[in-house]
SESE-272321 format. One record per residue (C-alpha): x negated, y negated, z negated. Coordinates in steps of 0.001 Angstrom, whole numbers, padded with zeros to 6 digits, always signed. Last residue first. Layout:
BEGIN
XYZ
...
***
This chain:
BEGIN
-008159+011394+003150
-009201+012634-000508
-007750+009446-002210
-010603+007299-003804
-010995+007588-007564
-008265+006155-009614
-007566+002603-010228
-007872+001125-013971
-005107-000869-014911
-005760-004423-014969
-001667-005153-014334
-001725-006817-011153
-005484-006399-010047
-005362-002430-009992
-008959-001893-011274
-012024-000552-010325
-014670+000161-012657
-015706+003330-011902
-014712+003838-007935
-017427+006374-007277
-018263+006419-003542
-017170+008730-001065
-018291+007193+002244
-014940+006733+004279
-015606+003434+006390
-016359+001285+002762
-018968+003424+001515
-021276+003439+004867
-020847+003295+008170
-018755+001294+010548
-016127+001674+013069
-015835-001376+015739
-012108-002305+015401
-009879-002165+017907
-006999-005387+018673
-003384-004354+018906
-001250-007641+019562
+002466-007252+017458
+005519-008422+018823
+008678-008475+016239
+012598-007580+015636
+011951-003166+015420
+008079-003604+016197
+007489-002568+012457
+003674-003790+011489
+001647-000924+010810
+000521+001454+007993
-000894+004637+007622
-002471+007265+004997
-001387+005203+001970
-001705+005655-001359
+001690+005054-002344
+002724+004381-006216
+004032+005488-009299
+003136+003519-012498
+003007+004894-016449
+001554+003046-019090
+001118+003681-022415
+000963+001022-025088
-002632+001053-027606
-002949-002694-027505
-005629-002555-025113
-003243-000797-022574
-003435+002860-022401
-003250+004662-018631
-001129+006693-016140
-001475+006809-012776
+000687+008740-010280
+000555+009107-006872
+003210+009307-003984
+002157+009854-000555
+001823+008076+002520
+003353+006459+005426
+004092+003121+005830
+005910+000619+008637
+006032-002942+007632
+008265-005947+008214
+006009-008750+007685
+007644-011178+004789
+004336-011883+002965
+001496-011085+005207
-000091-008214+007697
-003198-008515+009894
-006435-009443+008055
-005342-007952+004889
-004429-004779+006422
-007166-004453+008572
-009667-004908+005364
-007926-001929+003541
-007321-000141+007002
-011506-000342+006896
-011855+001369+003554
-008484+001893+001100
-004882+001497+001159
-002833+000864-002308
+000947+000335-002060
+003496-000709-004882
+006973-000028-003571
+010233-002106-004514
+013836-001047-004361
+016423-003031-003073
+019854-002067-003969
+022135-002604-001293
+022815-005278+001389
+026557-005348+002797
+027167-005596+006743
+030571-006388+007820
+032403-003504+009650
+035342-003956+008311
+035376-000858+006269
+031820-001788+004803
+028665-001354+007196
+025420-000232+005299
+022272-002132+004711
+019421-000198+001850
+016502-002672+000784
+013481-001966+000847
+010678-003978-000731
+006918-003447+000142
+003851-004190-002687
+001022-005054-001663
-002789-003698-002761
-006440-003710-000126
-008925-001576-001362
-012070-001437+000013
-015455+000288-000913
-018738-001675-001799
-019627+000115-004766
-018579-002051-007644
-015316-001998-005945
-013537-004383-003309
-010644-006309-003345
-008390-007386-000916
-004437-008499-002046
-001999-008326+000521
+000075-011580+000520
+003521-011148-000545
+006983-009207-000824
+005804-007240+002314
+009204-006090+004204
+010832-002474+004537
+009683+000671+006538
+009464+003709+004111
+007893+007146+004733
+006841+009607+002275
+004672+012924+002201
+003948+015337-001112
+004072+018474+000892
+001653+018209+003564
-000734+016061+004656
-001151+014342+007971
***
């Protein structure tokens, strides 16, 4: 795992993740998770907190896992790191977004079952070639995606 710059959150998918792939071939799968804090008032009576909402990017063969296997609502377990992009809109605004790139992700088993099922590994750009990503883009906003995340 890397050091330094590592995060954890477990919280819910707010929708569908979103598969794409770039001009060369590689996956990159988008969703966003929300987390919301639960404490126990004085009376022991649960109260939700602020929810705070997570834009995730996973690439290769977890890209294509993760669309075939989580959904909107799945409780979700990631690990990553924090990245930021910035870029210029066509109208000349800047834009600023901080994300995950994710190392790992799974479904929580805290309130669910899950079925593991192996995937064959496979060569080329999408099973951890190192491809140029010109011309990707982050399909939410059209900003342009970085290149691939060293692991």
């Amino acid at each position: 795992m890397a050091q330094g710059n590592q995060v954890t959150i477990v919280g819910n998918l707010t929708d569908d993740p979103e598969l794409r792939y770039t001009p060369n071939g590689a996956a990159v799968a988008t969703f966003t998770v929300a987390v919301n804090r639960r404490t126990r008032d004085e009376s022991g009576q649960w109260q939700d907190g602020e929810t705070s909402f997570f834009k995730c990017n996973v690439w290769r063969q977890q890209a294509e896992n993760v669309a075939e296997s989580l959904n909107k609502g799945t409780r979700a377990i990631v690990v990553g790191r924090l990245r930021q992009r910035s870029w210029e809109t066509p109208e000349g605004q800047k834009r600023t977004v901080v994300e995950i790139e994710v190392e790992s992700v799974g479904p929580s088993l805290e309130w669910s079952k899950a079925s593991v099922t192996k995937t064959p590994r496979e060569s080329g750009a999408s099973a951890g070639g190192a491809p140029a990503f010109a011309g990707a883009t982050n399909g939410s906003n059209g900003a342009p995606l970085d290149e691939e995340p060293p692991f």
